[in-house]
C-alpha positions as CSV (number, residue, x, y, z in Angstrom):
1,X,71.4,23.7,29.2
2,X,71.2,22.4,30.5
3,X,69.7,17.5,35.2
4,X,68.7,14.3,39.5
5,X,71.9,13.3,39.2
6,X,71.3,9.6,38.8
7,X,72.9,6.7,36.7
8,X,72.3,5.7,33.3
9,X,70.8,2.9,35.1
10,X,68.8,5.0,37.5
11,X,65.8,7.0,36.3
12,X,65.7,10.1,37.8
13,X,63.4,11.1,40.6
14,X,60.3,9.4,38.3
15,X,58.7,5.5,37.9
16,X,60.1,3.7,35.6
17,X,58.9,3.7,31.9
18,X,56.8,1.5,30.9
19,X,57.6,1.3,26.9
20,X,61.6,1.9,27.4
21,X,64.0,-0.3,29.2
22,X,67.3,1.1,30.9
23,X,69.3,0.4,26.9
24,X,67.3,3.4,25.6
25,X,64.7,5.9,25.9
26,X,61.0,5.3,25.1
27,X,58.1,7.4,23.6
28,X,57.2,8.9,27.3
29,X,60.9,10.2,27.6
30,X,60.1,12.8,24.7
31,X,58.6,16.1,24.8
32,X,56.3,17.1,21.9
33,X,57.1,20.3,20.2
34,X,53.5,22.2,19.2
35,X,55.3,23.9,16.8
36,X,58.7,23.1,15.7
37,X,59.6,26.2,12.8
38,X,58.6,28.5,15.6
39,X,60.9,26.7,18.1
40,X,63.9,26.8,15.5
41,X,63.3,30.1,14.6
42,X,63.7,31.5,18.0
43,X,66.4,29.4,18.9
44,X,68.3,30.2,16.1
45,X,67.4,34.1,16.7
46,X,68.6,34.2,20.2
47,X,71.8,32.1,18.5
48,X,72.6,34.2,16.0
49,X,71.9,38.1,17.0
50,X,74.7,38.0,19.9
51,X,77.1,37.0,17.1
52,X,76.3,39.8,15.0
53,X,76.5,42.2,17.8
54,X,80.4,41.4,17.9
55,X,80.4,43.7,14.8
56,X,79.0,46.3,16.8
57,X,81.5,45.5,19.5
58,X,85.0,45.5,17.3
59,X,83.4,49.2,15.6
60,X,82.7,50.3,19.1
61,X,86.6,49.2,20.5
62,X,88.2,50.5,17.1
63,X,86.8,53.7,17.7
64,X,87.7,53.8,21.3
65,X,84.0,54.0,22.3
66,X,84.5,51.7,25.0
67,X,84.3,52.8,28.2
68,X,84.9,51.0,31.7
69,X,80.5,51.7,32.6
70,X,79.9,48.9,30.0
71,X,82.4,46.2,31.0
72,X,80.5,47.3,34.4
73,X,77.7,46.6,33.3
74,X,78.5,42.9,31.5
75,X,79.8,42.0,35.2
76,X,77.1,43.5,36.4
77,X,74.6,41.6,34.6
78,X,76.6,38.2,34.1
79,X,77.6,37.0,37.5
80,X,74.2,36.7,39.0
81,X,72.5,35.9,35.8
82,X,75.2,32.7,36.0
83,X,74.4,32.1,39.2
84,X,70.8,31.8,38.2
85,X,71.8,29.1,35.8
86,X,74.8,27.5,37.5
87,X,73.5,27.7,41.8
88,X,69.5,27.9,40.7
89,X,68.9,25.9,37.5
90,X,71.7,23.3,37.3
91,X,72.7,22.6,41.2
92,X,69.6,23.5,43.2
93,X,66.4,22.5,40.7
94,X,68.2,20.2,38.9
95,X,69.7,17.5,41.4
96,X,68.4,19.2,44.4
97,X,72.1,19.5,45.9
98,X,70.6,21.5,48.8
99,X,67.2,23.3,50.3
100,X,66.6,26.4,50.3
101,X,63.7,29.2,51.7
102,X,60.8,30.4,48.7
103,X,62.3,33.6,48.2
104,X,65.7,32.2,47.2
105,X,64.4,29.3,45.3
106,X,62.1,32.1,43.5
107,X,65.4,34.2,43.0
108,X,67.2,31.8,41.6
109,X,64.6,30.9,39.2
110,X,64.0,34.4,37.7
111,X,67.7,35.0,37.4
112,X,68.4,31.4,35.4
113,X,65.1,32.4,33.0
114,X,67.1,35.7,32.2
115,X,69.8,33.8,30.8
116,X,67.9,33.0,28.1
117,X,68.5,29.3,27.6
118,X,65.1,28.0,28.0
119,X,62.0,28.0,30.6
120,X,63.6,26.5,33.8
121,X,61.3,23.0,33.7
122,X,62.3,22.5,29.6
123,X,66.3,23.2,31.1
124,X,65.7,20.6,33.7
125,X,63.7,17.6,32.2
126,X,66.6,18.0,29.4
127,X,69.3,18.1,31.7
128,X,68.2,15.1,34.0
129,X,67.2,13.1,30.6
130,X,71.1,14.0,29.9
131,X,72.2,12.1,32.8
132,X,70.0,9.4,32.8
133,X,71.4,8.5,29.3
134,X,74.9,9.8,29.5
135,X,76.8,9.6,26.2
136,X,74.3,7.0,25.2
137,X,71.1,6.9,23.1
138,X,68.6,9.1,24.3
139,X,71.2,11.6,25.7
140,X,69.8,14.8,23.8
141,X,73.6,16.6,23.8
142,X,76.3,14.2,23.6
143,X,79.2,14.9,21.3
144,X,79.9,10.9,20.6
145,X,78.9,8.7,18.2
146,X,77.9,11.5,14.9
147,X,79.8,10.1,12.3
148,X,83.0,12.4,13.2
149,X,84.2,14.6,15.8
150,X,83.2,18.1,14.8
151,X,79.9,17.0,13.7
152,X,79.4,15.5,17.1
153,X,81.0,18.6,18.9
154,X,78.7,20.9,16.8
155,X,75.8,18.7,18.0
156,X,76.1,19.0,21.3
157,X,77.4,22.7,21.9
158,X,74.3,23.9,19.3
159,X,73.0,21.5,16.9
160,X,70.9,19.6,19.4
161,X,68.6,23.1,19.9
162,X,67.2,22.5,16.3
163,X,66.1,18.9,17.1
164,X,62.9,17.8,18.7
165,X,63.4,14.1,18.4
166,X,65.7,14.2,21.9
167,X,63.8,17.0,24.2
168,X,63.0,15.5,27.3
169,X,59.4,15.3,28.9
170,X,58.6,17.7,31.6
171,X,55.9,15.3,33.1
172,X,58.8,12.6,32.9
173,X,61.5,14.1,34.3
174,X,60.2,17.2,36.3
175,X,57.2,16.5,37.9
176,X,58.5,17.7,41.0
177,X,58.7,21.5,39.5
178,X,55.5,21.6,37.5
179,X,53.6,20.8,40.9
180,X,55.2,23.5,42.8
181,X,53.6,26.6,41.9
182,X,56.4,29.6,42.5
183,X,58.4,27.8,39.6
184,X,55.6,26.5,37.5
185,X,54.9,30.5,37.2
186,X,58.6,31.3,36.8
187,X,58.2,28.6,34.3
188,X,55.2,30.1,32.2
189,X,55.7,34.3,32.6
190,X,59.3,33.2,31.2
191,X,59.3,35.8,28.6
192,X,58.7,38.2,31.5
193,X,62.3,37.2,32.4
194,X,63.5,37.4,28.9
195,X,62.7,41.1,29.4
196,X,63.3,42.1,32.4
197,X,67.2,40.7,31.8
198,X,67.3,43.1,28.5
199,X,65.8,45.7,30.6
200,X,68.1,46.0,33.5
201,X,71.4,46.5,31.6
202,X,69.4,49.2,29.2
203,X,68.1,51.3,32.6
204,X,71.7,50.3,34.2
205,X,73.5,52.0,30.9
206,X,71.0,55.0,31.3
207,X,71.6,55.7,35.5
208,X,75.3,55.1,34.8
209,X,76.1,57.7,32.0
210,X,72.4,59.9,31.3
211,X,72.2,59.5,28.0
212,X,70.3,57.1,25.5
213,X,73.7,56.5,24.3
214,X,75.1,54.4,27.4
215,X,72.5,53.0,27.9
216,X,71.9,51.0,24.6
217,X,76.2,50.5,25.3
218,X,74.4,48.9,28.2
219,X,71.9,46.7,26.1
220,X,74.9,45.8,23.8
221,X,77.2,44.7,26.5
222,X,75.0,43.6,29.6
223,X,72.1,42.0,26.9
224,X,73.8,40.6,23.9
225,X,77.4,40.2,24.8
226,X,76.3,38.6,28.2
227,X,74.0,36.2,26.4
228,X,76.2,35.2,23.8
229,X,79.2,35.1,26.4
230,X,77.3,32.9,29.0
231,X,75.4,31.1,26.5
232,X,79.0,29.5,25.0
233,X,80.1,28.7,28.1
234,X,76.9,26.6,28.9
235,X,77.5,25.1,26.0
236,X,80.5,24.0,26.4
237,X,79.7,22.1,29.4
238,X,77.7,20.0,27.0
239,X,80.5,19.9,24.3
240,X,84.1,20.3,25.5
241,X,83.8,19.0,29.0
242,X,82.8,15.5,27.5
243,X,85.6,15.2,24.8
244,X,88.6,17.6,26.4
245,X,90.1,17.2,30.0
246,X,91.1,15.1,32.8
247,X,89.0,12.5,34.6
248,X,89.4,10.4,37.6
249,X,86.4,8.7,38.7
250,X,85.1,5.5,37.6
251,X,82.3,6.4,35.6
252,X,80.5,5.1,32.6
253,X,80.3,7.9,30.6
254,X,83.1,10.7,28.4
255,X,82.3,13.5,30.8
256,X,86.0,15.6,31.9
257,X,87.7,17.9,34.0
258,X,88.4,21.4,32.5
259,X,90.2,23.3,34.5
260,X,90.2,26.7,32.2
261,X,86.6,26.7,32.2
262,X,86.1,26.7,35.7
263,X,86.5,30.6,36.2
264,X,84.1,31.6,33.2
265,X,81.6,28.5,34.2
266,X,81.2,29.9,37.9
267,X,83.0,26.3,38.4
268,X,80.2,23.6,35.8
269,X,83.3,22.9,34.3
270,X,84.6,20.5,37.0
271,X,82.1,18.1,35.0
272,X,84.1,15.2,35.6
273,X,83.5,15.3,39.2
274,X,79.8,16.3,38.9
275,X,78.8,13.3,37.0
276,X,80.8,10.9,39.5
277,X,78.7,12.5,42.3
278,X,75.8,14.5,40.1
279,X,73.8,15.6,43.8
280,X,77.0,16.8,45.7
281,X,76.4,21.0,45.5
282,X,80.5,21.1,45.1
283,X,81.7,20.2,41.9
284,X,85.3,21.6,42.9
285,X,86.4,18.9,45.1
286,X,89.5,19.6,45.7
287,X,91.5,22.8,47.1
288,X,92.5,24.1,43.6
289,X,89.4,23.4,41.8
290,X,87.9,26.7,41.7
291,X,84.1,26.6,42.5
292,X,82.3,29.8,42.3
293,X,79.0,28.7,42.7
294,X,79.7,25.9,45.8
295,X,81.1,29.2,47.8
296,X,77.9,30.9,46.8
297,X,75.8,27.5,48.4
298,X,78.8,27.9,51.1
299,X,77.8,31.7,52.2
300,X,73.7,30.8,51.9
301,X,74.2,28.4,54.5
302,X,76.5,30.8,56.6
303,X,73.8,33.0,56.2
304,X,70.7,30.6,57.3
305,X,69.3,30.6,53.7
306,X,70.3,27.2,52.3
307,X,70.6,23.6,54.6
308,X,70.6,20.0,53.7
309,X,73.9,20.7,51.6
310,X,75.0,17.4,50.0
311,X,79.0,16.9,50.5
312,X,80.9,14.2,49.4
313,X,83.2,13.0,52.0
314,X,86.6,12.1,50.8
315,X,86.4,8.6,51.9
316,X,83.2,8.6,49.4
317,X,85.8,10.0,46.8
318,X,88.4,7.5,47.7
319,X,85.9,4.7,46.9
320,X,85.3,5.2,43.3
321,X,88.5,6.8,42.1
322,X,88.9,4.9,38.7
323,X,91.8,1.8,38.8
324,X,91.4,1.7,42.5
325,X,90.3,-2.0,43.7
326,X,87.1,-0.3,45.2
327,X,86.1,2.1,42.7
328,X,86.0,-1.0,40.0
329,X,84.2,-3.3,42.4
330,X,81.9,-1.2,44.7
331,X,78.3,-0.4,42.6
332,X,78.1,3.3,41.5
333,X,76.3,5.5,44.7
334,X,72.9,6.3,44.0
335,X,71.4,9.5,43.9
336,X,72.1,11.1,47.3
337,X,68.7,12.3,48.6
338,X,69.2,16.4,48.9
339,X,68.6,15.6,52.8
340,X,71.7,13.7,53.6
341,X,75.4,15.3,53.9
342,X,78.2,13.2,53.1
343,X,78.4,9.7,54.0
């Protein structure tokens, strides 16, 4: 969950801290938990029930109680609930990869909350603390350096929800959203969201098939199966896609390419490219990299409801392609203010 899209060296869209240097974070750069048992209970409630619905899943396929209305609905309820996280949370709030009018940004933020993977200012503040600390000490989901690779994989796909030690401040890292008022109430009714994404597969389930029946099959496959579907897949952004793939940039941190992700991640698993140019809207950057979510930003701005898109040009590219005399000489670009296309 999990993000301006600067460099470890760069603080993101904040002054500078005044007990931490760029080697490591500092006491401002954590977020207090008012009460931790309460956060890990929760967490580990919203972990551990979609698992345990798979049981209801493999009795509802063995006894070919599966019908086409409930894969419906998981599509149904998946896409623009990933889109909430993927176009709203991650490229939009997060690194501001593009502007866009109230409603949408308002959209957006509802849809990310019903994912289920945190208010949206927490999922910022921890995401930009992520870049600004990339694979280094104070990154609060990094799979390197804890004492072995499964450990370290384990850490960052879940483990790192149970600690408190590494959550990033919302006053440090997203001042920006907590003074604008549509999100900092998106941000507080956030169990509002919670329900109103188990809600909408359970009335979905009932207008599809009439009966109480479908529409708990609803629940089950557009509330649990969803969450514990997209929630893995967000995840592994945090785990697989900086120890697995293919990467080509000259960057200072583990993060990869992973192409098989792409489809299921609405296209966050082009991670590689993201942290090379963390503002650009298009994480896809070339013509086979499948990018869901940059042809969503693509039709907003066909349609007059996004502008300022941040692109990349490919001489931009060129220039910090790893083992290339430029990309090892030429200082890492800065954070591309959400105003400017490519340059």
């Amino acid at each position: 969950m999990t993000p301006t899209g600067t460099t470890v060296s760069e603080r993101p869209m904040t002054a500078a801290p005044t007990s931490a240097g760029v080697d490591g974070p500092g006491p401002d750069d954590v977020q207090p938990t008012k009460n931790e048992t309460l956060d890990r209970f929760l967490t580990g409630t919203v972990t551990v029930v979609p698992f345990l619905a798979l049981f209801i899943v493999a009795w509802q396929v063995w006894g070919s109680w599966l019908h086409w209305s409930d894969l419906a609905v998981f599509f149904i309820t998946y896409i623009p609930i990933g889109l909430g996280v993927t176009v709203g949370f991650h490229r939009l709030f997060t690194h501001r990869s593009f502007k866009a009018k109230p409603w949408v940004r308002g959209t957006f933020a509802m849809l990310g909350s019903a994912a289920i993977e945190g208010p949206i200012i927490s999922w910022v503040a921890d995401h930009r603390k992520h870049h600004a600390f990339s694979d280094k000490p104070g990154d609060p989901h990094s799979p390197h350096d804890h004492d072995g690779v499964l450990r370290g994989l384990f850490h960052a796909h879940v483990g790192w929800l149970f600690i408190h030690t590494e959550r990033a401040n919302r006053e440090r890292y997203a001042p920006d959203l907590m003074k604008d008022p549509t999100i900092a109430w998106v941000d507080r009714t956030f169990v509002l969201w919670v329900v109103a994404g188990l809600a909408f597969p359970f009335a979905l389930g009932w207008l599809i098939g009439g009966s109480i029946h479908t529409a708990l099959t609803g629940l089950l496959w557009g509330g649990a199966v969803r969450m514990l579907v997209l929630h893995h897949v967000t995840y592994s952004i945090n785990s697989l896609c900086h120890f697995f793939g293919r990467k080509r940039f000259d960057v200072d941190d583990e993060s990869r390419n992973l192409a098989w992700l792409a489809p299921f991640s609405f296209g966050e698993s082009w991670h590689h490219n993201h942290h090379a140019f963390p503002t650009s809207a298009h994480h896809g950057m070339r013509w086979y990299e499948f990018d869901i979510s940059s042809l969503v930003i693509r039709g907003l701005r066909r349609a007059g409801l996004a502008w300022d898109v941040v692109e990349i040009s490919p001489e931009r590219q060129a220039r910090k392609l790893a083992g290339t005399t430029s990309g090892a000489t030429a200082p890492t670009p800065t954070a591309t203010p959400a105003g400017e296309s490519a340059v």
